[in-house]
VEXDREN-2710 file (C-alpha; in Angstrom, 1 decimal):
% VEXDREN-2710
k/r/px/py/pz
1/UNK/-100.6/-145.2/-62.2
2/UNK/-98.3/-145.6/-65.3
3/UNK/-94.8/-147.5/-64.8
4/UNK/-92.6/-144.7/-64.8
5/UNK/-94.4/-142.5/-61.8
6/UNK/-94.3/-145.8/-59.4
7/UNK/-90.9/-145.3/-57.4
8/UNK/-90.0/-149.4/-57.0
9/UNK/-90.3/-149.8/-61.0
10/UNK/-88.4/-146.2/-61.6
11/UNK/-85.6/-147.8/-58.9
12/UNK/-85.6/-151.2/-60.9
13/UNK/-85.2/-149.6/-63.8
14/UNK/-82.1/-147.3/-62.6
15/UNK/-80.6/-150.4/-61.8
16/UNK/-80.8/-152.3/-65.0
17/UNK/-79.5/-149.3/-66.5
18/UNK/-76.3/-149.1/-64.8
19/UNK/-76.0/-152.9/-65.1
20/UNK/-76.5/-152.5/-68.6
21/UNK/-73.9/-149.6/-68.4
22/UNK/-71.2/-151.1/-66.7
23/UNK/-71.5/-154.1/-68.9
24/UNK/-71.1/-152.1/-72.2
25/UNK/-68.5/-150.1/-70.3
26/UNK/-66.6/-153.5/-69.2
27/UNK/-66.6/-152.4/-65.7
28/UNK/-67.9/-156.3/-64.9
29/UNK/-64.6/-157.8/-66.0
30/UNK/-63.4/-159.9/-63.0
31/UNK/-60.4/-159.1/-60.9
32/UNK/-58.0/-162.2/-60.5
33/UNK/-57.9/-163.3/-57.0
34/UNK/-54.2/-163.3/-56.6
35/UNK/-54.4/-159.3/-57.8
36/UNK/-57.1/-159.1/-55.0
37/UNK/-55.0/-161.0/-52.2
38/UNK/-51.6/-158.9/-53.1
39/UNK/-53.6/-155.3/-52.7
40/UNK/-55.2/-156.5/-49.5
41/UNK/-52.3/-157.7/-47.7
42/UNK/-50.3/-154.4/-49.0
43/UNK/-53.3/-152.3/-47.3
44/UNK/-53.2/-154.3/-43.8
45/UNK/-49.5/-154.0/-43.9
46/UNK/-50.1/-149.6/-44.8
47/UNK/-52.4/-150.0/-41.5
48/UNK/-50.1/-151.7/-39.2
49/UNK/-47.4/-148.9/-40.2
50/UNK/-50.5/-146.0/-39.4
51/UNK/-51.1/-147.9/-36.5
52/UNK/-47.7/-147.9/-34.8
53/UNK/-47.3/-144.1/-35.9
54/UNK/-51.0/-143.3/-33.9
55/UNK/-49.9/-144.4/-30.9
56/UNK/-46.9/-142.4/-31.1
57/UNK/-48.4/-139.2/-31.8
58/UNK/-51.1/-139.9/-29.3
59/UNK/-48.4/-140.6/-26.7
60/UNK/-46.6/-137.3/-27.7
61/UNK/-49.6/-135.5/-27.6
62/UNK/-50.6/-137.0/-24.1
63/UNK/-47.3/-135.7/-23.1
64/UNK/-47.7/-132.4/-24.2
65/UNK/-50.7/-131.6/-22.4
66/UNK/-49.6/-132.2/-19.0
67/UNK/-47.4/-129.2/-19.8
68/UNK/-50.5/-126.9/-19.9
69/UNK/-52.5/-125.6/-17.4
70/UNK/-56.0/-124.9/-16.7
71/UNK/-55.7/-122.2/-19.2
72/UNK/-55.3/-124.0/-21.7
73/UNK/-56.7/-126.9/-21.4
74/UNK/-59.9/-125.5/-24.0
75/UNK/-56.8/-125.8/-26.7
76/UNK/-56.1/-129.1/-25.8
77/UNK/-59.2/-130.0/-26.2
78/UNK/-59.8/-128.4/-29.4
79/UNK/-56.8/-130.1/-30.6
80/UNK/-58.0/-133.3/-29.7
81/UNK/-61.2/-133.1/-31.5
82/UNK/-59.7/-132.2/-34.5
83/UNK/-56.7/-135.4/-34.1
84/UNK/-59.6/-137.2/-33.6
85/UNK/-61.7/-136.7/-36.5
86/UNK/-58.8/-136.6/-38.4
87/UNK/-57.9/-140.0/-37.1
88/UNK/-61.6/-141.0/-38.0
89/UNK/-61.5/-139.7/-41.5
90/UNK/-57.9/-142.0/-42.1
91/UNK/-59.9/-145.0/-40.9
92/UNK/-62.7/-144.6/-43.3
93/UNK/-60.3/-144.3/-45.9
94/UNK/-58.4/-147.7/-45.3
95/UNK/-61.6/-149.0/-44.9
96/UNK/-62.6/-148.0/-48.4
97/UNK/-58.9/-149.2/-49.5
98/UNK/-59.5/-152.7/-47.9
99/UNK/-62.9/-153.2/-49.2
100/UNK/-61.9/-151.6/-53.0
101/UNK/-59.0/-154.6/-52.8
102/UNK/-61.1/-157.0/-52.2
103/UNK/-63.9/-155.6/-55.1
104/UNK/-64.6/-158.6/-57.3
105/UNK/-64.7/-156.2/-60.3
106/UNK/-64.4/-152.6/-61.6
107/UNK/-68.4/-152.3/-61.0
108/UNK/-68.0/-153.0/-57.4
109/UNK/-65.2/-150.6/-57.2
110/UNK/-66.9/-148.0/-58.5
111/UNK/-70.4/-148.8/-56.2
112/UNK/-68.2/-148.8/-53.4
113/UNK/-66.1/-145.6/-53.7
114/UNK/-69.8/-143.7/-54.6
115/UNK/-71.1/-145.0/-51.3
116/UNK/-67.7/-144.2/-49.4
117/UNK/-67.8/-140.7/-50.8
118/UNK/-72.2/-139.7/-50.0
119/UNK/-70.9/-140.9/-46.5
120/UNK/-68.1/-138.7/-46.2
121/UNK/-69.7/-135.4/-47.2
122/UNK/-72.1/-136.2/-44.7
123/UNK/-69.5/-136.8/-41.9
124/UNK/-67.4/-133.6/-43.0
125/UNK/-70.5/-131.8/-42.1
126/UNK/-71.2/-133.1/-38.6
127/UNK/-67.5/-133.1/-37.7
128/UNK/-67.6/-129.6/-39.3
129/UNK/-69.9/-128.6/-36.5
130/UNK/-68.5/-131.0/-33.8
131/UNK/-65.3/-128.4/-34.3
132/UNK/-67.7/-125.2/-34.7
133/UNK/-68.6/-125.9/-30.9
134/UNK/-65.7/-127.0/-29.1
135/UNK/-64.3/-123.6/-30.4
136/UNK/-67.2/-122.0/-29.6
137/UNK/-66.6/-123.3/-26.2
138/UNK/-63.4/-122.8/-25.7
139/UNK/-63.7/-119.0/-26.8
140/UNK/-65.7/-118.7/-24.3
141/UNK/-64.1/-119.9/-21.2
142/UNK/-60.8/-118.4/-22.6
143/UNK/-62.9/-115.2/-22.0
144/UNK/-64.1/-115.6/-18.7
145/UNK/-61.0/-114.8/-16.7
146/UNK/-61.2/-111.2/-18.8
147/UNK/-64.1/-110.6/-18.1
148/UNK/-64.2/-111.2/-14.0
149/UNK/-61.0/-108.8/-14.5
150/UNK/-62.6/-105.9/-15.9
151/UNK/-65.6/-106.4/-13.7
152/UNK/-62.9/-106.2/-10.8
153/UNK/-61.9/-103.2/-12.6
154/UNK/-65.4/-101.2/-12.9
155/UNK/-65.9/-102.4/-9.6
156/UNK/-62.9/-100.3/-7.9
157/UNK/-63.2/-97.4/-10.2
158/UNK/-66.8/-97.3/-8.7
159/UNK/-65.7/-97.7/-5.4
160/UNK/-63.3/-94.7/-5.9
161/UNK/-65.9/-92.6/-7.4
162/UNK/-64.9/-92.8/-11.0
163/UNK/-67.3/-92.6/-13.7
164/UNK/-65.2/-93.5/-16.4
165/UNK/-66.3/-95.9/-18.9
166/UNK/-64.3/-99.2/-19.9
167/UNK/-63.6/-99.8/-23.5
168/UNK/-62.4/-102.9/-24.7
169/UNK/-61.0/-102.7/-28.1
170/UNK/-62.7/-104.8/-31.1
171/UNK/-58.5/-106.1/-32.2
172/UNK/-57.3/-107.0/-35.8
173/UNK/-55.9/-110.3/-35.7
174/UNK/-58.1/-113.5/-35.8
175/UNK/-56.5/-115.6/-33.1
176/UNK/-57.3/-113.2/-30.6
177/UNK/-60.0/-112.4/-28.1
178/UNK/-61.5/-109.1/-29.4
179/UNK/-64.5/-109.9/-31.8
180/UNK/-66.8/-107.7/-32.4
181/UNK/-69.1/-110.0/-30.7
182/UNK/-66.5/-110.8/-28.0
183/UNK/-66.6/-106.8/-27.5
184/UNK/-70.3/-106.7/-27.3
185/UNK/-70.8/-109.6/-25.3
186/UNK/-68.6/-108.1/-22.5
187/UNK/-70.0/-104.5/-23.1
188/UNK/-73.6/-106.2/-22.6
189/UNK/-72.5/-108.6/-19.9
190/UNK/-71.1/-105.7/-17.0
191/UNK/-72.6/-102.2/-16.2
192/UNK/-70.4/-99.6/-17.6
193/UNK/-67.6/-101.3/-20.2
194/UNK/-69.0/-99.9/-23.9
195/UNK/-67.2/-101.2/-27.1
196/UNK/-64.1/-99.1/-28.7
197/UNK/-64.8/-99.9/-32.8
198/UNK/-61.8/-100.1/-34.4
199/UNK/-62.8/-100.3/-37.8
200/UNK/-59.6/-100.7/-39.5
201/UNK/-59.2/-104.1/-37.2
202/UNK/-62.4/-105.4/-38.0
203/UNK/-61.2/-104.3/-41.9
204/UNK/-58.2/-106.3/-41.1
205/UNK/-59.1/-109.1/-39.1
206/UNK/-60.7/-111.7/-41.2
207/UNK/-57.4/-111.3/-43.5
208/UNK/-59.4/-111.2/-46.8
209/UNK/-60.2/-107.6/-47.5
210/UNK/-63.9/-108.0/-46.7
211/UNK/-65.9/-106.0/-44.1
212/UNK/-65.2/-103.0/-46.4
213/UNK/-68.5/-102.5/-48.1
214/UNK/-72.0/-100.6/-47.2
215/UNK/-73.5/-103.9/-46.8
216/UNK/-70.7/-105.0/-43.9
217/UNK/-70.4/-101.7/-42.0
218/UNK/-74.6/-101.8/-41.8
219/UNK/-74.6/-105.5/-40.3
220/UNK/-72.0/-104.8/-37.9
221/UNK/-73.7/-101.5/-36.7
222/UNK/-77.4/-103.4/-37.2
223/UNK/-75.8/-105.9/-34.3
224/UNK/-74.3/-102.7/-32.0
225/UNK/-77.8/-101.6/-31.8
226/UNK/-79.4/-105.1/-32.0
227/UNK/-77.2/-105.5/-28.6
228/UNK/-77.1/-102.1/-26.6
229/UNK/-79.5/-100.3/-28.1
230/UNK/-80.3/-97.5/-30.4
231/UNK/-79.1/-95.3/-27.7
232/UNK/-75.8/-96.4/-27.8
233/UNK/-75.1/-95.4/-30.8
234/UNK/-74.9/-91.8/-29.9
235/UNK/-71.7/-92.2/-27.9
236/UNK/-70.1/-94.0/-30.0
237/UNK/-65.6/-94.5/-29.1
238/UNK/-64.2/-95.5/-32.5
239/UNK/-60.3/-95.5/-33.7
240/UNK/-59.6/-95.2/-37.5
241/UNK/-56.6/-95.4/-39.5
242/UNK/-55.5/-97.2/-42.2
243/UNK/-54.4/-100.8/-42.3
244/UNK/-51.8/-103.5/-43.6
245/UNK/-53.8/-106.7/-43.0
246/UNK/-52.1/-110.6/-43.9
247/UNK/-54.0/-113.8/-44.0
248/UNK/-53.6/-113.7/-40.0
249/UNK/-55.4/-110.3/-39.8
250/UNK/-53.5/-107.2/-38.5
251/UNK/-50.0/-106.3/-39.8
252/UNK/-49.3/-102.5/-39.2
253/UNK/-51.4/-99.2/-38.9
254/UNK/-51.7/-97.1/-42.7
255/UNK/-51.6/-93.5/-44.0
256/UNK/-55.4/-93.7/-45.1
257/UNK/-53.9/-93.0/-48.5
258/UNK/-51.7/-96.5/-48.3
259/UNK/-54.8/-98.4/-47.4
260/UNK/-57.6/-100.0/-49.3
261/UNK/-60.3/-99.1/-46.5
262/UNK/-63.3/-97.3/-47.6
263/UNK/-64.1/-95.1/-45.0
264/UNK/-66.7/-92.8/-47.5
265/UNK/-68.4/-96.4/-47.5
266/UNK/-68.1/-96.4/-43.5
267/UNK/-69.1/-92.5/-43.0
268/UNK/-72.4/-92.9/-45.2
269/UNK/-73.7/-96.1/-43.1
270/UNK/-72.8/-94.0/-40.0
271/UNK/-74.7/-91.0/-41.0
272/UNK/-77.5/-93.3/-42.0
273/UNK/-78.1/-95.0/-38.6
274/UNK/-77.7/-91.1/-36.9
275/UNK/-74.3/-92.5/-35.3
276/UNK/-72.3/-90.0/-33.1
277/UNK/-69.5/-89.7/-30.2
278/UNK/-66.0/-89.5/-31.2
279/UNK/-63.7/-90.7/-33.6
280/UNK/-59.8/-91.1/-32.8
281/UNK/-57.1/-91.0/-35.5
282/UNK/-54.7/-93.8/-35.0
283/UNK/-52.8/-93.0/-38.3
284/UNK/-48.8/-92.3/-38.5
285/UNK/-49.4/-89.1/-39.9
286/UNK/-52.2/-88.5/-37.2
287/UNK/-52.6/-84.7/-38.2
288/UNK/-52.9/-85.1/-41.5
289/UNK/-55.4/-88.0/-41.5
290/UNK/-57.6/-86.5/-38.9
291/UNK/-58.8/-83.5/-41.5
292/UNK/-58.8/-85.7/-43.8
293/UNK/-61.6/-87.7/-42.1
294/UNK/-63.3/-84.6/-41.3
295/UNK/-63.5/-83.3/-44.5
296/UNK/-64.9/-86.5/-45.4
297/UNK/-66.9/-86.8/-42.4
298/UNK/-68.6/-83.3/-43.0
299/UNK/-68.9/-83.9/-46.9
300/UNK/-71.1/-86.9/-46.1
301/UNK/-73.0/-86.0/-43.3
302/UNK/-73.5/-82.5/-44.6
303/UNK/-72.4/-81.2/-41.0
304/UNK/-71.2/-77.9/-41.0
305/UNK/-68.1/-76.5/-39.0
END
């Protein structure tokens, strides 16, 4: 085996060439101590100010929430997870500031804010997930109480004799219960309660203008049937309009003709999974937006009055 395919001497090697480097760069000038000493007592004296400033916020927050109740406790905790790793993230980065003043020289420096930086990215992932599942969490026992409430609902409807079918509404703004998969999880969860797809809120609700495209409409129909079954796709409770849509989701209901939803994009992923059931008009001019997505419906499909 040659020198350059053995991993030690390739390693070796790296590192005489980025001593060599820094040299001929001048990165191993040395820093004079007294420069050294004045940077690392301004950094402890940065931390004692953070210091006295955390434990004020964490006594306000503490505070706060013994205002909430059970409810929204799930928040709280949220919120804490994210102070927290916040908090973390400060740490590591007067950490880095202590150790960079006390650096002997520019090489140092620079070995120490590479190392600080591979060990961030690696942190902003974990912590990325660490908030992924406390709001995971949280969504879900926010969504309990609903749900033993519509439960209580079908329950009395049955008692009466009522076949009617729930609908929980898939809703256009982001901070609120009413996901597509919060509508399907319900739907799947108790007997009787089907989604109502209200495409111009799932249009509107991540706030970007995406789920407008073939591809979008197909994955959220592929997960309807993935969840209740081909069969449920024939009786099918949907509300269309146009929609005015913010970074937070849902603003106002359109004229189709005011709105930058596709529904010709929507209709031909319809027809191709053999959809059917009804489809409500929601627009301000109701009338006039209702043959228009008939006309459209019936170009597409090929149905025939």
């Amino acid at each position: 085996m040659n020198a350059t395919s053995n991993p030690q001497t390739a390693g070796e090697q790296a590192s005489k060439n980025y001593r060599a480097s820094t040299a001929q760069l001048g990165l191993n000038t040395s820093i004079p101590e007294s420069v050294r000493a004045t940077a690392e007592k301004a950094v402890d004296q940065s931390r004692e100010v953070y210091d006295r400033s955390k434990d004020a916020l964490d006594a306000s927050v503490a505070t706060l929430e013994r205002t909430f109740d059970t409810s929204g406790q799930g928040a709280v905790a949220l919120n804490r997870k994210i102070i927290d790793i916040a908090q973390r993230n400060v740490n590591s980065g007067f950490d880095l500031a202590k150790s960079l003043a006390g650096a002997k020289n520019l090489a140092e420096m620079v070995e120490l804010q590479a190392a600080y930086w591979q060990k961030l990215l690696g942190a902003l992932t974990s912590q990325a997930e660490e908030v992924r599942a406390r709001a995971t969490k949280m969504a879900a026992a926010a969504s309990q109480p609903l749900k033993e409430q519509v439960k209580r609902g079908v329950d009395e409807l049955r008692k009466a004799k009522n076949p009617v079918i729930l609908r929980p509404e898939t809703m256009g703004k982001s901070a609120m219960l009413g996901s597509l998969e919060d509508t399907l999880e319900m739907s799947k969860a108790i007997k009787g309660v089907q989604p109502c797809l209200d495409f111009a809120h799932l249009h509107a609700r991540p706030g970007d203008g995406t789920v407008n495209s073939v591809k979008e409409w197909t994955q959220i129909i592929e997960a309807y049937q993935k969840s209740l079954g081909k069969e449920a796709l024939k009786n099918l409770h949907i509300h269309l309009s146009g929609i005015e849509y913010g970074p937070k989701g849902e603003k106002n209901h359109l004229a189709l003709g005011e709105s930058d939803l596709k529904i010709n994009f929507l209709f031909e992923v319809l027809r191709d999974f053999g959809c059917a059931g009804r489809i409500l008009c929601e627009s301000p001019i109701m009338e006039e937006d209702a043959q228009n997505m008939k006309k459209a419906w019936m170009k597409i499909s090929g149905e025939k009055e």
